[in-house]
C-alpha positions in Angstrom: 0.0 0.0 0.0 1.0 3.6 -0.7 -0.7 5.9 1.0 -0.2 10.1 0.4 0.2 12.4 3.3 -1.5 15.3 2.7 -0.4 17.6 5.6 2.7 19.6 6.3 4.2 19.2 9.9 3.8 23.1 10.9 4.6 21.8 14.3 7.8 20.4 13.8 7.7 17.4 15.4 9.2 14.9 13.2 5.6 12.1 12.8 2.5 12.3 12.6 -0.2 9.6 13.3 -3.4 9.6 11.7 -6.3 8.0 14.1 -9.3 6.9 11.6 -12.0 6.1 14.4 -15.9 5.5 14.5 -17.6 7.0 17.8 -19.4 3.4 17.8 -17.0 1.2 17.7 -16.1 -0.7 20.7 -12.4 -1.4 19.8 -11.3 2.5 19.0 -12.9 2.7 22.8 -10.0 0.1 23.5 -7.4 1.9 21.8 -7.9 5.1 24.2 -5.5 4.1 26.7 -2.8 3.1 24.4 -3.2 6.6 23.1 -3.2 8.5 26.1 0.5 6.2 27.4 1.7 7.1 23.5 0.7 10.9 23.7 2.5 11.1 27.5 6.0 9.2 26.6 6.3 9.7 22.9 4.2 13.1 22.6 7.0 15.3 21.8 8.0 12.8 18.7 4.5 12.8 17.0 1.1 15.6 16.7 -2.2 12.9 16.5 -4.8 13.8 14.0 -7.9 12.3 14.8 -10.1 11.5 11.0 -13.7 9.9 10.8 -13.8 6.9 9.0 -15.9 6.5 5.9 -17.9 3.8 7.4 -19.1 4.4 10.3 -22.0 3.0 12.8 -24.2 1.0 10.4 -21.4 -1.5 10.1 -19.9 -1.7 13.6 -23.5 -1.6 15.1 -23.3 -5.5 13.6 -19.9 -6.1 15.2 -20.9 -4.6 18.6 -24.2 -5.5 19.0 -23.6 -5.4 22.5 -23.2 -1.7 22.5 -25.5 -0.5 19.4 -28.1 2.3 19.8 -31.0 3.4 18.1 -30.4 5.8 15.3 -31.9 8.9 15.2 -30.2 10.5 12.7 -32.8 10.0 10.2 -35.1 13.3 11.2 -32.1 15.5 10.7 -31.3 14.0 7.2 -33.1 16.9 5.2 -30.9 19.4 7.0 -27.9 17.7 5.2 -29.7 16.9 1.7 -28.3 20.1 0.1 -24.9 19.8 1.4 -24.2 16.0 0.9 -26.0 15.7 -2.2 -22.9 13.5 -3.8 -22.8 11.1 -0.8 -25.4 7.9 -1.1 -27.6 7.3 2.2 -25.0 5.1 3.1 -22.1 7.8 3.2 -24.8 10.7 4.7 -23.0 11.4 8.3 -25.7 10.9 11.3 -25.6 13.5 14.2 -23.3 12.1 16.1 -20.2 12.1 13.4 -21.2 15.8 12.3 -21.1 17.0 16.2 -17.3 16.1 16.4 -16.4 17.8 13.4 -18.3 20.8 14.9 -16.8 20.4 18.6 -13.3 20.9 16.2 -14.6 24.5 15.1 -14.1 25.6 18.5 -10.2 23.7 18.8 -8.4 20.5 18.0 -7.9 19.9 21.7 -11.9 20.6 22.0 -12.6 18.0 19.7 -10.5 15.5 21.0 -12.4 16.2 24.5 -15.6 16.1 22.4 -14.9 12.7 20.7 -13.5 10.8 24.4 -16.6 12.1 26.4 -19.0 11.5 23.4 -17.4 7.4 23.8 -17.6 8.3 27.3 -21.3 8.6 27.5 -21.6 5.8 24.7 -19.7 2.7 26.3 -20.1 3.6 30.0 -23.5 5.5 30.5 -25.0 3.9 28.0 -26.8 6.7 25.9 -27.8 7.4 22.5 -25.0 9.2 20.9 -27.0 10.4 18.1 -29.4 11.8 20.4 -29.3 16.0 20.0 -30.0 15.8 23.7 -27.0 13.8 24.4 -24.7 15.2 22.6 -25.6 19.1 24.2 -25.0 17.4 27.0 -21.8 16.3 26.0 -20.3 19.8 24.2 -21.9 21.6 27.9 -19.8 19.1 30.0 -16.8 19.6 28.4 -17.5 23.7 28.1 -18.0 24.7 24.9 -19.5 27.6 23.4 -23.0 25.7 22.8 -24.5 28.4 21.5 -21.8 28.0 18.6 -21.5 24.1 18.7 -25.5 24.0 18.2 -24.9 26.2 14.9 -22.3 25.0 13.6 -23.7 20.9 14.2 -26.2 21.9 11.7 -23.9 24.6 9.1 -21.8 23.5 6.0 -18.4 23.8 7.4 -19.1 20.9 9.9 -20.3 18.8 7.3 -17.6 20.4 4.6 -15.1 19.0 7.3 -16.6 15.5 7.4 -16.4 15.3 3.4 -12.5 16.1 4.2 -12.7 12.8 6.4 -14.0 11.2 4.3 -11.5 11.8 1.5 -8.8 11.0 3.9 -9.6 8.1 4.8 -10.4 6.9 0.9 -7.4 8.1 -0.1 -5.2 6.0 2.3 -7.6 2.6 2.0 -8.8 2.9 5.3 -11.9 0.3 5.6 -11.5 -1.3 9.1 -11.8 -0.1 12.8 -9.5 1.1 14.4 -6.9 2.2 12.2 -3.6 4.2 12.4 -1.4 5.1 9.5 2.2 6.7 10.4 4.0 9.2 8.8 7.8 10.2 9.1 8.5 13.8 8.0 9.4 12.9 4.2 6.3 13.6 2.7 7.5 11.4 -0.3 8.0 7.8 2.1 5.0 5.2 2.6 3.1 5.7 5.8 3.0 2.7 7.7 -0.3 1.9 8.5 -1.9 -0.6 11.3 -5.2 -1.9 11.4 -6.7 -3.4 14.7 -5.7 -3.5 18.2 -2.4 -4.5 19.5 -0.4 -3.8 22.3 1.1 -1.2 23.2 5.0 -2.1 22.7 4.1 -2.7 19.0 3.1 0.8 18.7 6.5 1.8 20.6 8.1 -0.4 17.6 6.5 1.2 14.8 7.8 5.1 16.4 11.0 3.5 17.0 11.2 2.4 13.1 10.0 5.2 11.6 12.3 7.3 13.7 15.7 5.2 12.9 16.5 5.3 16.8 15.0 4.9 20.3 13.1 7.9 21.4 13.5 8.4 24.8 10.2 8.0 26.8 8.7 11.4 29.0 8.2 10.5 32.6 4.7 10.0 33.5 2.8 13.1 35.5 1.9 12.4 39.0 -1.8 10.1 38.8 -3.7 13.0 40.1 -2.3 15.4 38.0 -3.5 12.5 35.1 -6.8 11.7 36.7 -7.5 15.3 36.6 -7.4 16.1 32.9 -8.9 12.1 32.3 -11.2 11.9 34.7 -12.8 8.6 33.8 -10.4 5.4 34.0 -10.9 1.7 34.4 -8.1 0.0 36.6 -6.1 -1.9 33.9 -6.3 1.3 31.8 -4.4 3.2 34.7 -2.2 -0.3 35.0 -1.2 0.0 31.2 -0.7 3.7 31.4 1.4 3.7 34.8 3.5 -0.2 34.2 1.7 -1.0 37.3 0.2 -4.5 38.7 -4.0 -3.8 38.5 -3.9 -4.6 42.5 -1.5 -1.8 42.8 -3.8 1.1 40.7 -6.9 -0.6 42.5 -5.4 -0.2 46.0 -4.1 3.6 45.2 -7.9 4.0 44.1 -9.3 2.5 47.0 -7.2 5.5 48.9 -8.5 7.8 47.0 -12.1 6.7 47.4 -11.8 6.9 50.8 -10.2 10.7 50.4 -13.7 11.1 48.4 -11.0 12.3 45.4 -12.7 9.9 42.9 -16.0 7.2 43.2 -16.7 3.9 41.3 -19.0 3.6 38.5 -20.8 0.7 37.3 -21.2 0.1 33.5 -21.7 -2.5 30.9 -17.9 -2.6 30.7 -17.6 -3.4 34.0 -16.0 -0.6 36.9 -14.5 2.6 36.0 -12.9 5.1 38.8 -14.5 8.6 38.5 -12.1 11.7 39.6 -13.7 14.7 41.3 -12.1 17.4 39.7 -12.9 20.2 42.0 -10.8 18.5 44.4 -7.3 19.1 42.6 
C-alpha cells in the first residue's frame, strides 16, 4: 500500500499519526489508553490527527451489538440533503459524526475532548450518541460555546469537514476499525499503516522504526495530575498507562475513594474510577 500524506508538519515534530476512528466502535474505545500512554511518553516525537472513518455505525452496530443504539439521525437527514448531495444514504453522516467535526470549530484539543466524552457517554452511561440531547449534553460538559457548537452541528463547514474525512480516509484505504497510519517527515516515504488493536510495545516499535532510533520516553505526571485532565479510568487502563500491577492502581484508588477524590462507577464494561475534579 502507498498511502499520500497530505499535511505539512507546521509543528515540527518529526511524525504524525493519523487515528481513523468510529464513535461506535467498541475497539477505537480500547485503543484510548494506548493513546493517552503514547501521547504522555512519545508526545514530543508525534502531533495525533484524529479522522472519521468512511464507514461508520451502520457497520460496527453489527460487530458490537452489545453496544449498538437506536439511530436517530434520520429526522435531521433533510438538513444535510443540500450539502451532501454527492454522498449515497450510506455515506450521509448521522448526528453524532457531524457534532465532532463541529466540537473541532471551537479547537483541536476541543474535539478530542468532544470525541472521548461522546465514547464516554456511549460505552459507560450507555446513551444514545445520536441523540441532540445527548450530545448538548456532552459539548456543555466539556465547556464549549454551545451556542456556537449547536450552529455549527447543523452549518456547511461541519459537514464540509466530514467530506474532508471522508477523502482521507479513501485516499489511504482505510476500511477497518480502528486504524492508524504513520507518517515520518518525508512527505515522499510510505506511511505505515496498522489496522486493529495490539499492544502497546508494537506501537512503541513502529515510532522506534520510523524514527531510525529509540526515542526516549517522558516520565509519567503524578496520577492526580493524570486523573484530573482524564477523569474517567478503568483500573487496567491506569495499570497500562502507569506499568503498574492492576492490584496496585486498584489499591491507590481505593485510597483515594476513601479521600472522596474519585468514586466507582458501574457500567456495561464493568467498573470505571471517577475523579472529582474540584478536588485538585
Amino acid at each position: 500500500m502507498r498511502t499520500q500524506h497530505i499535511q505539512y508538519f507546521l509543528n515540527k515534530r518529526p511524525m504524525e499519526i493519523y487515528f481513523f476512528v468510529d464513535p461506535f466502535c467498541s475497539e477505537c474505545w480500547s485503543l484510548s489508553p494506548i493513546l493517552k500512554k503514547l501521547q504522555i511518553e512519545y508526545g514530543d516525537y508525534f502531533s495525533l490527527k484524529y479522522v472519521l472513518a468512511g464507514k461508520l455505525s451502520s457497520l460496527n452496530q453489527i460487530k458490537d451489538r452489545t453496544f449498538s443504539c437506536q439511530k436517530r439521525w434520520q429526522r435531521e437527514q433533510g438538513r444535510f440533503k443540500k450539502i451532501m448531495k454527492n454522498y449515497s444514504l450510506e455515506q450521509t453522516p448521522h448526528l453524532a459524526a457531524i457534532s465532532i467535526k463541529a466540537a473541532e470549530l471551537q479547537g483541536k484539543k476541543a474535539g478530542i475532548r468532544f470525541i472521548q466524552k461522546l465514547q464516554e457517554l456511549l460505552f459507560i452511561e450507555d446513551k444514545d450518541i445520536s441523540d441532540i440531547n445527548v450530545i448538548q449534553q456532552c459539548a456543555k460538559s466539556i465547556g464549549l460555546d454551545l451556542d456556537e457548537f449547536i450552529h455549527d452541528v447543523y452549518s456547511e463547514t461541519a459537514a464540509r469537514a466530514f467530506q474532508c474525512d471522508l477523502k482521507i480516509s479513501s485516499e489511504m484505504e482505510v476500511d477497518e476499525m480502528p486504524s492508524m497510519v504513520f507518517f515520518n517527515e518525508n512527505i515522499e516515504d510510505e506511511g505505515i499503516k496498522i489496522t486493529g488493536l495490539y499492544s502497546y510495545d508494537i506501537y512503541v516499535q513502529i515510532l522506534t522504526e520510523m524514527l531510525q532510533g529509540c526515542p526516549k520516553p517522558a516520565d509519567k505526571p503524578p496520577l492526580e495530575v493524570f486523573l484530573s485532565l482524564n477523569p474517567v479510568n478503568a483500573t487496567q487502563d491506569l495499570a497500562l498507562i502507569f506499568d503498574l500491577p492492576a492490584h496496585k492502581v486498584e489499591r491507590q484508588m481505593k485510597k483515594l475513594q476513601v479521600q472522596q477524590k474519585v468514586q466507582k462507577i458501574g457500567s456495561l464494561h464493568g467498573s470505571y474510577w471517577k475523579y472529582k475534579c474540584n478536588n485538585l
